[in-house]
N, C-alpha and C positions, 0 to 999 in steps of 0.2 A: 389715862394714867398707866404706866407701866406694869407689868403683870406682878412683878415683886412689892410695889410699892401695896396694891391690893389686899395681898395676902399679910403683907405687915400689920394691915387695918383692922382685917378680919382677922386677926391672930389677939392683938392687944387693943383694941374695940367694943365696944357693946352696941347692940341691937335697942334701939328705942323706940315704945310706938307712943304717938300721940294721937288723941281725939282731937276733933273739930273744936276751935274754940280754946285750945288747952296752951299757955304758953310754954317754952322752951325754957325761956331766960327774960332775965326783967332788965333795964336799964342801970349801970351802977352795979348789975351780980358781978362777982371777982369773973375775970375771962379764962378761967382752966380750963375750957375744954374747948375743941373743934369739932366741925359737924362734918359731915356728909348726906346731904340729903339723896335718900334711898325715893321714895314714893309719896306721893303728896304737895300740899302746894304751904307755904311759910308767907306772911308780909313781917317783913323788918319796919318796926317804928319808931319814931321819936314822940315820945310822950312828955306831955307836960301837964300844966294842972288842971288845961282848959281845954284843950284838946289834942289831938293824936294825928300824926302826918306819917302816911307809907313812905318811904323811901324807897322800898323794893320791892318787888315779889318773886321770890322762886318757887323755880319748880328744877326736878330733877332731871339732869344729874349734875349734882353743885358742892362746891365745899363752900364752907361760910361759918363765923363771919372772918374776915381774910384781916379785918384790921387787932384782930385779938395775939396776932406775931408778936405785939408791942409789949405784952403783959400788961397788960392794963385792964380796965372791967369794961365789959359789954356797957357801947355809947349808945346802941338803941334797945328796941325789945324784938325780940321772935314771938311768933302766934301762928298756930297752926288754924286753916283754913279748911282743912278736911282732914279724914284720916290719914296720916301719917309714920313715915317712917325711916328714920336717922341712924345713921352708923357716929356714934360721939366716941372722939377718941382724945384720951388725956393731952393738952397742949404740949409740957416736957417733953412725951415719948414721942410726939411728932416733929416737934424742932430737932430733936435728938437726932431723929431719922433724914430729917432733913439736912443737916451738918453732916452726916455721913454720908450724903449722897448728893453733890452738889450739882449734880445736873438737872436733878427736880426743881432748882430755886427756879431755872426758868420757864418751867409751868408756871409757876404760882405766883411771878414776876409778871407774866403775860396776864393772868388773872388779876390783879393788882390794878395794872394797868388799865383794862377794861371797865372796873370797876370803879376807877379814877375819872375815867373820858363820861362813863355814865353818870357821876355825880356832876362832874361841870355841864353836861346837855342839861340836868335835871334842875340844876340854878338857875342855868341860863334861860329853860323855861318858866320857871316860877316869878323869874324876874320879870315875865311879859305883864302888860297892866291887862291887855285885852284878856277877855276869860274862854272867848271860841279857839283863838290862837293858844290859848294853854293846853284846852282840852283836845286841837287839833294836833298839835305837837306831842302830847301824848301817845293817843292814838296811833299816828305815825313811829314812833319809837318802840311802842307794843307791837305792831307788825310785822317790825324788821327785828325784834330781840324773842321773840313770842310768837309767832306768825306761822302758819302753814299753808302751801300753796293749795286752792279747793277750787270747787267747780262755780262758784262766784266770785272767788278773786281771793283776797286770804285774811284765812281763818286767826283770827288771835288765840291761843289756844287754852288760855287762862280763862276761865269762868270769871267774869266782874260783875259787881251789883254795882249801878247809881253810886251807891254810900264811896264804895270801894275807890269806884275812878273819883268821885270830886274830892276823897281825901287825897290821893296822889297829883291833883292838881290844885290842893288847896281852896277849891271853890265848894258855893254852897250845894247841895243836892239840887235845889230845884233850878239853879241854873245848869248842871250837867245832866239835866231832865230836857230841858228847853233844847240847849244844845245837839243834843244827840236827835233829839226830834226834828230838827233840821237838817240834819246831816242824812236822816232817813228818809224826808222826802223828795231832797237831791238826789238820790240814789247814791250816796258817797257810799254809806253804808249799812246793812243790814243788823239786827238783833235779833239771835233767837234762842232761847232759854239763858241769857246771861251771857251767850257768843259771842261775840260780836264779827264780824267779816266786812273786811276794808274791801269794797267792790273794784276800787281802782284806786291802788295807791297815787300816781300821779296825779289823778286828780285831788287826791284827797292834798296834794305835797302843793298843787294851785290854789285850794280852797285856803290853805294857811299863807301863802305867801300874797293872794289878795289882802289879804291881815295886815300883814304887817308892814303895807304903804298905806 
């Protein structure tokens, strides 16, 4: 982001910390405000009466949520995942700033965008029936969106529990139990405190495409 743009933030901004477990915003809250996420990790969900589906997970450095340009209220929830820390700045004074500076729209055009491509990957997996190829194609997409290169191949760098990944693939726990156990004694990939490290992406990229013949 631009060095003005920053100090705009930090000028008419607040500092917000959240605890583990604390939400941000609920589904349906009016959308007045923008985030910046400073430190910490957020999942975006869609809640309903029976249960709750990720849509995303961030981690820093992010603005979010991008679809709140609309005025309209927040269409999922935030919830912090650990300590946390957001820079929320009033929606007016941001659009405001952003009208007056019209070369920003295409940051945030470009962010739209991405945010656009990763919702249709993220149907287009849900849409698979098989549930190794859901949790494969996940995995694969946390790599390359998440991923750091390490001395076994690359690191995801978001801490996930079980719970975590089969709500983002919509499957049950104890088949993202079963799965993962497989995938660890192929040597696709490693687990260690919640890590997880994709040993070999291409293999990991043959393991899902035997799937899906």
């Amino acid at each position: 982001m631009p060095p003005e743009f920053i100090d705009f933030c930090l000028a008419h901004g607040r500092i917000r910390r959240y605890a583990p477990k604390e939400y941000l915003y609920f589904s349906d809250d009016e959308g007045n405000t923008v985030y910046f996420l400073i430190s910490g990790r957020i999942h975006l969900y869609l809640m309903s009466e029976f249960s709750e589906k990720i849509i995303r997970v961030l981690s820093p450095p992010t603005f979010f949520p991008e679809i709140v340009l609309d005025e309209k209220p927040y269409p999922h929830a935030a919830l912090c995942m650990e300590e946390t820390k957001v820079l929320a700045l009033d929606r007016k004074l941001f659009m405001g700033y952003i009208e007056s500076n019209p070369s920003l729209l295409w940051i945030f055009y470009r962010e739209l965008a991405l945010d656009l491509r990763r919702s249709y990957r993220q149907i287009r997996n849900l849409s698979l029936g098989d549930a190794r190829l859901r949790l494969g194609a996940k995995l694969f997409a946390l790599a390359h969106v998440h991923g750091l290169p390490s001395e076994k191949g690359v690191l995801i760098t978001l801490p996930l529990s079980v719970t975590e990944l089969a709500g983002m693939c919509s499957l049950a726990r104890e088949s993202v139990s079963r799965i993962l156990g497989e995938l660890k004694k192929t040597k696709i990939i490693e687990i260690e405190k919640k890590k997880i490290t994709v040993i070999d992406l291409e293999t990991l990229r043959e393991w899902i495409h035997a799937r899906e013949n």
